[in-house]
VEXDOLUM-288779 format. One record per residue: residue in one letter; residue number from 0; x, y, z of N, C-alpha, C in turn. Coordinates in nm, 2 decimals, decimal comma, always signed. Example, Ala and Ser with C-alpha at 12.3 -4.5 7.8 and 13.67 -1.06 7.14 Angstrom:
2
("A" 0 (+1,32 -0,57 +0,78) (+1,23 -0,45 +0,78) (+1,32 -0,33 +0,78))
("S" 1 (+1,28 -0,22 +0,71) (+1,37 -0,11 +0,71) (+1,29 +0,00 +0,79))
end
This chain:
141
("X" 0 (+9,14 +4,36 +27,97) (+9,20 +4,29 +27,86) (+9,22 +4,39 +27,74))
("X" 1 (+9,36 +4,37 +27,70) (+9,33 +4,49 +27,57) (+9,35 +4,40 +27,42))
("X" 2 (+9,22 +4,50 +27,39) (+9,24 +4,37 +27,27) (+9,30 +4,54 +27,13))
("X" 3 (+9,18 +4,49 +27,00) (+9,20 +4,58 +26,90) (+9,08 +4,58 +26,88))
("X" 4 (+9,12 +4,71 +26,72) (+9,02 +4,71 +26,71) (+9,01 +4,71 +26,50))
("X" 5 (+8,89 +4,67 +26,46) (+8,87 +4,58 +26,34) (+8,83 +4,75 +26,28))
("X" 6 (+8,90 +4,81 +26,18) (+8,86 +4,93 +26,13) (+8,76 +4,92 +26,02))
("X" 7 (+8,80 +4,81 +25,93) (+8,72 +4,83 +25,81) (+8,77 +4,69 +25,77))
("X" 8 (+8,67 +4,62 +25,67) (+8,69 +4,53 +25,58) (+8,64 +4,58 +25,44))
("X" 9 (+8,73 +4,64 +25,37) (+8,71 +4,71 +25,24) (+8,75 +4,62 +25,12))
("X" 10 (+8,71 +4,60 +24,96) (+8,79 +4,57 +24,84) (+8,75 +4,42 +24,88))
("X" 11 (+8,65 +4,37 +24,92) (+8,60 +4,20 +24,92) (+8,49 +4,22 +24,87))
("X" 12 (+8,48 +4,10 +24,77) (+8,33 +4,10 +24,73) (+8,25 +4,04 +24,81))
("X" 13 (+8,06 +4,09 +24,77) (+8,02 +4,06 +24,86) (+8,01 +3,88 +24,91))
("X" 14 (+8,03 +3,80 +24,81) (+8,06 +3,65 +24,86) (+8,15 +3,60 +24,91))
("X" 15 (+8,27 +3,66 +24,89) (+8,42 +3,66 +24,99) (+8,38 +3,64 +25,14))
("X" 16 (+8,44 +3,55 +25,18) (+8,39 +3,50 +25,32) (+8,50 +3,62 +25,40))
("X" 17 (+8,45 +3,70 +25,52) (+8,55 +3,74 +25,59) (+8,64 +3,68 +25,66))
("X" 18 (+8,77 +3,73 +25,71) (+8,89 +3,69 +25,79) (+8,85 +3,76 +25,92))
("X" 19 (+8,85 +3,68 +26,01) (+8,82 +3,71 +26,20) (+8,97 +3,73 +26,22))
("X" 20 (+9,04 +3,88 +26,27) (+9,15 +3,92 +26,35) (+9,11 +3,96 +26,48))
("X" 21 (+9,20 +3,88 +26,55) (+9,19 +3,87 +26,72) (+9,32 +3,89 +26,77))
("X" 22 (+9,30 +3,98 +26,91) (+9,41 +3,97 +26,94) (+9,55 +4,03 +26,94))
("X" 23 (+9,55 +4,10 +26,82) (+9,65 +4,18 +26,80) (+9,73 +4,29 +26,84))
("X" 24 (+9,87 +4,30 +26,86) (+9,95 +4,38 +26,96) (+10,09 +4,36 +26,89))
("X" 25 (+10,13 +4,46 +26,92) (+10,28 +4,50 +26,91) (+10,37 +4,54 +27,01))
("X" 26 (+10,49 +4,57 +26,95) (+10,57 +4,56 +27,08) (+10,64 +4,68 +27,07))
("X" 27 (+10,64 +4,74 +27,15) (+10,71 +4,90 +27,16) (+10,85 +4,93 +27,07))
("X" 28 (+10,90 +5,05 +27,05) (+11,04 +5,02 +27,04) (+11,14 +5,07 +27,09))
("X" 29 (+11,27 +5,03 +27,11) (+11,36 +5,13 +27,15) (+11,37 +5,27 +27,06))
("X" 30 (+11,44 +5,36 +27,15) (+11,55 +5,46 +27,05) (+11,57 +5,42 +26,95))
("X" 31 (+11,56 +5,51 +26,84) (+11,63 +5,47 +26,70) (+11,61 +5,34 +26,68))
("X" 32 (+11,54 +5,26 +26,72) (+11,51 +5,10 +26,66) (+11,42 +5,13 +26,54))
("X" 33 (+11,43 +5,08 +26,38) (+11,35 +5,12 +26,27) (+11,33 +4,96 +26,24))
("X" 34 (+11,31 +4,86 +26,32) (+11,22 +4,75 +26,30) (+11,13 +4,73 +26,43))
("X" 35 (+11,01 +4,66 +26,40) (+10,90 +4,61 +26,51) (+10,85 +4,52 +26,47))
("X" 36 (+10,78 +4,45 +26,57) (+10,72 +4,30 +26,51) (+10,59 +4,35 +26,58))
("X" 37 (+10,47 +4,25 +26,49) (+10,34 +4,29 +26,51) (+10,27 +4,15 +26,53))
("X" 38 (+10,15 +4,13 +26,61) (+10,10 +3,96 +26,64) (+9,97 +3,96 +26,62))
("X" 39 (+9,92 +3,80 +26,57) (+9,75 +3,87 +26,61) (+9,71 +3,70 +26,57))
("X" 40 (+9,59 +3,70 +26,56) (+9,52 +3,54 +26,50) (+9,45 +3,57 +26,41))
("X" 41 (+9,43 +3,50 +26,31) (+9,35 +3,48 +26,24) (+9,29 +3,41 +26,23))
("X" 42 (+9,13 +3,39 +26,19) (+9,05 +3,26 +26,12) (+8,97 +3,32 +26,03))
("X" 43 (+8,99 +3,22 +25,91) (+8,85 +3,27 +25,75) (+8,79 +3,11 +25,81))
("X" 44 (+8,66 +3,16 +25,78) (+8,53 +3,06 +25,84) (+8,58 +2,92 +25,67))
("X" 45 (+8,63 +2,97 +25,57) (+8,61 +2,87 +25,42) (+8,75 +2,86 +25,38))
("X" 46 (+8,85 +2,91 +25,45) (+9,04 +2,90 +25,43) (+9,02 +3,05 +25,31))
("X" 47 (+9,16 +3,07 +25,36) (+9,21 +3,17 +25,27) (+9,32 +3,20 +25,27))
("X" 48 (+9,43 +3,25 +25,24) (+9,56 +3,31 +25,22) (+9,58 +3,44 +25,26))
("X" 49 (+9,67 +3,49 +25,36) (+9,75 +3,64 +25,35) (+9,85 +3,61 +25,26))
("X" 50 (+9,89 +3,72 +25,18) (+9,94 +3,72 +25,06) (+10,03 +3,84 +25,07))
("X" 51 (+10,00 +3,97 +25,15) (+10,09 +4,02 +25,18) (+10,00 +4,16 +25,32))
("X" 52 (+10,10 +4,21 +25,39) (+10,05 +4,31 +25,48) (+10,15 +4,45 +25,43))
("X" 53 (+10,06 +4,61 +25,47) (+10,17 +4,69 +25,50) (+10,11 +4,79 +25,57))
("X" 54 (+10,18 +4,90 +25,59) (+10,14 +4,94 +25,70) (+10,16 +5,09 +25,73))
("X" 55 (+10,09 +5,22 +25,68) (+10,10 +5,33 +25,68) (+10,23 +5,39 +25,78))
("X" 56 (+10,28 +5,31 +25,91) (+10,38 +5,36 +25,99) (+10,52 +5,28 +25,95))
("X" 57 (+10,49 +5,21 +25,85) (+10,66 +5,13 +25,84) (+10,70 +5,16 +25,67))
("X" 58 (+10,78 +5,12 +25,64) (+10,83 +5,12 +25,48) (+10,80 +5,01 +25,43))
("X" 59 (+10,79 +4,87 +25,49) (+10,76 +4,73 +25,44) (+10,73 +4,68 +25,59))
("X" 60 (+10,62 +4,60 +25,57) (+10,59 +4,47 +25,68) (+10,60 +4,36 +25,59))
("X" 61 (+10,71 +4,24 +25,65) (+10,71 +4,11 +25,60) (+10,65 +4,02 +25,69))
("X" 62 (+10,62 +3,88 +25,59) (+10,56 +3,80 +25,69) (+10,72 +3,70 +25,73))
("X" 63 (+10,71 +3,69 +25,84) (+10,84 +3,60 +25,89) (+10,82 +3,46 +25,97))
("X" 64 (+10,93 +3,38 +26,00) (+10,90 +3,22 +26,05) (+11,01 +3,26 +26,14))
("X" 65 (+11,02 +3,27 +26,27) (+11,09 +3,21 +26,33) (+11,14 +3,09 +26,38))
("X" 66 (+11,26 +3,02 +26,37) (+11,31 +2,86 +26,41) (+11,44 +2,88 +26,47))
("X" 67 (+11,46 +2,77 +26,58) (+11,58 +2,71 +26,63) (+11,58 +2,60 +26,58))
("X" 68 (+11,75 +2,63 +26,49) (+11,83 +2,47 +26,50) (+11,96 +2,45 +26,57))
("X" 69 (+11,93 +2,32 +26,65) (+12,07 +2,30 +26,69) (+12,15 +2,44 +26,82))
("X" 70 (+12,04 +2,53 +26,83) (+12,06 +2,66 +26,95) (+12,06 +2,76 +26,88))
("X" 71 (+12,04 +2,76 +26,79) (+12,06 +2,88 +26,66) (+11,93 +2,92 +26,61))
("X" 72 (+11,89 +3,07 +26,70) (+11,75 +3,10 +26,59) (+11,78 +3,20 +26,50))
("X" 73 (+11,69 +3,18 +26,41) (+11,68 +3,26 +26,30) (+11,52 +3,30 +26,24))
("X" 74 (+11,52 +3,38 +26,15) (+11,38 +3,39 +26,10) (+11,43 +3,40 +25,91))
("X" 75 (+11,32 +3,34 +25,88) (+11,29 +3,31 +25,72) (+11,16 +3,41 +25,70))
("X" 76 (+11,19 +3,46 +25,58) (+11,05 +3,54 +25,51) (+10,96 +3,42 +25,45))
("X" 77 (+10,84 +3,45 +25,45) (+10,74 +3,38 +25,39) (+10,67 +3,47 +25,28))
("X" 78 (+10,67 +3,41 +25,19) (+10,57 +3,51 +25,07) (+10,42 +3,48 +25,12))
("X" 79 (+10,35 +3,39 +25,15) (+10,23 +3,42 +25,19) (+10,18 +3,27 +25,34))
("X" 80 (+10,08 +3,32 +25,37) (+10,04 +3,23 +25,48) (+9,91 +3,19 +25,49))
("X" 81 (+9,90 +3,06 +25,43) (+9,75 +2,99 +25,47) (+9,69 +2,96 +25,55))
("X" 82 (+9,51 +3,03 +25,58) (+9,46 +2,98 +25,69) (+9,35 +2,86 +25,59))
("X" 83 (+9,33 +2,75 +25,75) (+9,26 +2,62 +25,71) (+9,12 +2,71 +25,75))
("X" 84 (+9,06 +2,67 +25,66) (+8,89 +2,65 +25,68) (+8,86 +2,63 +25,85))
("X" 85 (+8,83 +2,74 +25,87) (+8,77 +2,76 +26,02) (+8,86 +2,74 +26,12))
("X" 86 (+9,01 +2,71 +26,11) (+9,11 +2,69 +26,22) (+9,17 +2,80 +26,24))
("X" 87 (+9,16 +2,87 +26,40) (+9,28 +2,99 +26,42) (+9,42 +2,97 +26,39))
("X" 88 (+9,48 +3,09 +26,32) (+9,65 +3,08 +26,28) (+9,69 +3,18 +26,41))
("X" 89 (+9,77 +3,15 +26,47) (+9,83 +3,25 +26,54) (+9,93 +3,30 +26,53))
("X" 90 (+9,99 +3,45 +26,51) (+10,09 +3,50 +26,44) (+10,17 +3,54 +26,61))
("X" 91 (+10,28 +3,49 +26,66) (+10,26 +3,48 +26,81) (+10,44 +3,52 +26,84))
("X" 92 (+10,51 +3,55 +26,93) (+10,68 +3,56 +26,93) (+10,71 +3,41 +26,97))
("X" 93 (+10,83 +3,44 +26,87) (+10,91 +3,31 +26,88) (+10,87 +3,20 +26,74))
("X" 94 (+10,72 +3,22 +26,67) (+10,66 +3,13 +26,58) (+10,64 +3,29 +26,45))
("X" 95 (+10,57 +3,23 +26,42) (+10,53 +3,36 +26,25) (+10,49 +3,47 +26,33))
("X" 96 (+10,54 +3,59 +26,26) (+10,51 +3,72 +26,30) (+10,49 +3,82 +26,21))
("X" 97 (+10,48 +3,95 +26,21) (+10,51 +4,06 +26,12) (+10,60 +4,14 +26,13))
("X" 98 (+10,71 +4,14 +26,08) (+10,77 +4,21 +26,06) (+10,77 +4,37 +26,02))
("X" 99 (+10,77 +4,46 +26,06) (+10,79 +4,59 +26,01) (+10,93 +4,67 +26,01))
("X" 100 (+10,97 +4,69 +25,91) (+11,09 +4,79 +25,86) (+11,07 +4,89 +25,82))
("X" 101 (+11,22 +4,95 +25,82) (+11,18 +5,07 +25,83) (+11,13 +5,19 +25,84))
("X" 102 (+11,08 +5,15 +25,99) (+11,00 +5,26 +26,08) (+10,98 +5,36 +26,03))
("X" 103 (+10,89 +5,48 +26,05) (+10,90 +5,61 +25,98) (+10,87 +5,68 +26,12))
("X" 104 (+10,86 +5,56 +26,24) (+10,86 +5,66 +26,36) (+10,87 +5,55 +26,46))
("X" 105 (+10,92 +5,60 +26,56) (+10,91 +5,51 +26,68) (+10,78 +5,46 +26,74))
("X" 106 (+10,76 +5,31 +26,76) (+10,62 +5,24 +26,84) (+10,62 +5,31 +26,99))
("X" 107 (+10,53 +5,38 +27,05) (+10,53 +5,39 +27,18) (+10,39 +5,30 +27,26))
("X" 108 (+10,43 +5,28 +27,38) (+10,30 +5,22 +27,44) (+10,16 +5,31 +27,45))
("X" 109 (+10,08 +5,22 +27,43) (+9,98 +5,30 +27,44) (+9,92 +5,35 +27,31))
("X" 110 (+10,02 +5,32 +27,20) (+9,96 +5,38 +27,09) (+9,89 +5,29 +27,01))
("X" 111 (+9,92 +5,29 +26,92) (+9,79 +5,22 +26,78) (+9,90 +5,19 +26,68))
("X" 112 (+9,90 +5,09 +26,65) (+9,98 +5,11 +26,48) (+9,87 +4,99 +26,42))
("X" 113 (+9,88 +5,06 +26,28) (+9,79 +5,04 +26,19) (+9,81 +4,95 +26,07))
("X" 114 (+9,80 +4,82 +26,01) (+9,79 +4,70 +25,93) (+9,66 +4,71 +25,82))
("X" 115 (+9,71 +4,70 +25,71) (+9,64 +4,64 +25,59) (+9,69 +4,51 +25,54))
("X" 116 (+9,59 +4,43 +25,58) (+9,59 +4,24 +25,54) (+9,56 +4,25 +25,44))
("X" 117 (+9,61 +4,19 +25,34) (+9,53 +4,14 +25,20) (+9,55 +3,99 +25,19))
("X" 118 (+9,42 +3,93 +25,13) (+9,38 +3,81 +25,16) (+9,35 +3,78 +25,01))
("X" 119 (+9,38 +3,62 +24,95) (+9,31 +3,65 +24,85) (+9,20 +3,62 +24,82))
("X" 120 (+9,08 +3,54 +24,90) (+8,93 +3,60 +24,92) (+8,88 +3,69 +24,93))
("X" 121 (+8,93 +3,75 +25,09) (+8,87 +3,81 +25,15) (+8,90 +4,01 +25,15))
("X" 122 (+9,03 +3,98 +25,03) (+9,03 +4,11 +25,01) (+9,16 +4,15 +25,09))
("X" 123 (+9,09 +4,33 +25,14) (+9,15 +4,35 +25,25) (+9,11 +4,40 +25,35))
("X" 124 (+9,19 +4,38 +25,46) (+9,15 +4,38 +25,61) (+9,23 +4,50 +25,67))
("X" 125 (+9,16 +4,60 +25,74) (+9,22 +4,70 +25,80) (+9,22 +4,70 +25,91))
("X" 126 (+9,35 +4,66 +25,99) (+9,32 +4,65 +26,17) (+9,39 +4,79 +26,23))
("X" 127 (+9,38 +4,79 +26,33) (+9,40 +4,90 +26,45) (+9,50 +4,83 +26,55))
("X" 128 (+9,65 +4,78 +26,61) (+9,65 +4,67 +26,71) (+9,74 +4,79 +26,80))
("X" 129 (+9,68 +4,79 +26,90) (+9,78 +4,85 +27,05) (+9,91 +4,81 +27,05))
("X" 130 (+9,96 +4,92 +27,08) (+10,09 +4,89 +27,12) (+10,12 +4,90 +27,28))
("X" 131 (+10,18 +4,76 +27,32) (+10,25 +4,74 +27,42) (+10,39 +4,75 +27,47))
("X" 132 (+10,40 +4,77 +27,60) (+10,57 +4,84 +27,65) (+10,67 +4,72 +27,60))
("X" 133 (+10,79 +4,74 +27,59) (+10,86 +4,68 +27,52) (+10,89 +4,57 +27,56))
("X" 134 (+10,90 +4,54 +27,72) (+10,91 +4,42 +27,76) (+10,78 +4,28 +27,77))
("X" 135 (+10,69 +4,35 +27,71) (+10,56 +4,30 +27,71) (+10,53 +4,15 +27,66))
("X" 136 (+10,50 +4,06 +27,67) (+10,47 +3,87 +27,59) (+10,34 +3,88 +27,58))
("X" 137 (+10,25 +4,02 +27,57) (+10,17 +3,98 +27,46) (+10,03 +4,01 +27,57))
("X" 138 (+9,91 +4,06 +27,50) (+9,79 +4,12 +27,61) (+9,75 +4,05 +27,73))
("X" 139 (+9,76 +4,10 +27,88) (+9,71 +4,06 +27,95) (+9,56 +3,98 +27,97))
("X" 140 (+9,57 +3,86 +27,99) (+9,43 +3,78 +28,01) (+9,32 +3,82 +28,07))
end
């Protein structure tokens, strides 16, 4: 199974309840593709908010909604995303994801790209999530 890996939880105080990231993976990119999308779950044990992510290999990570109406998908930005008190959020394709723009380098498999969560409890969260081949739906069970 490939999972990630949890680098640091820095800039929380020490009563700030931590945020559990699970799961997390990305998706390779083409040639000259300068967008990627990034997935993962969350749970804060007492609720909390992401409020914004970014990411040493992109120019901006947004948080996004994907929806179909009527055959027509699209995605909406979100300014921030609440988790419930102890319930997993799953950031998954097709539902909420991360967005990353403008690349400053191509995703390859196998690699690592790198995420700062900021939460407004819990601070911020520094993950590690694998990158998977492009055709990938996400870590093998």
């Amino acid at each position: 199974m490939i999972g990630f890996l949890l680098l640091a939880t820095a800039a929380r105080g020490a009563d700030a309840p931590a945020v559990a990231v699970s799961g997390g993976w990305a998706r390779a990119t083409l040639p000259h593709q300068d967008e990627a999308a990034a997935y993962l779950t969350l749970r804060s044990p007492g609720g909390d908010t992401l409020t914004a992510i970014d990411s040493p290999d992109a120019g901006m990570v947004m948080l996004h909604q994907s929806t179909q109406r009527n055959g027509v998908a699209s995605m909406q930005d979100m300014d921030s995303l609440a988790l419930p008190a102890g319930q997993p959020v799953a950031l998954a394709p097709g539902g909420t994801h991360l967005m990353l723009m403008d690349m400053k380098h191509g995703l390859k498999a196998g690699e690592t790209l790198r995420l700062s969560l900021h939460f407004t409890k819990a601070g911020t969260v520094s993950v590690a999530v694998p990158v998977l081949p492009v055709g990938a739906t996400g870590p093998a069970p």
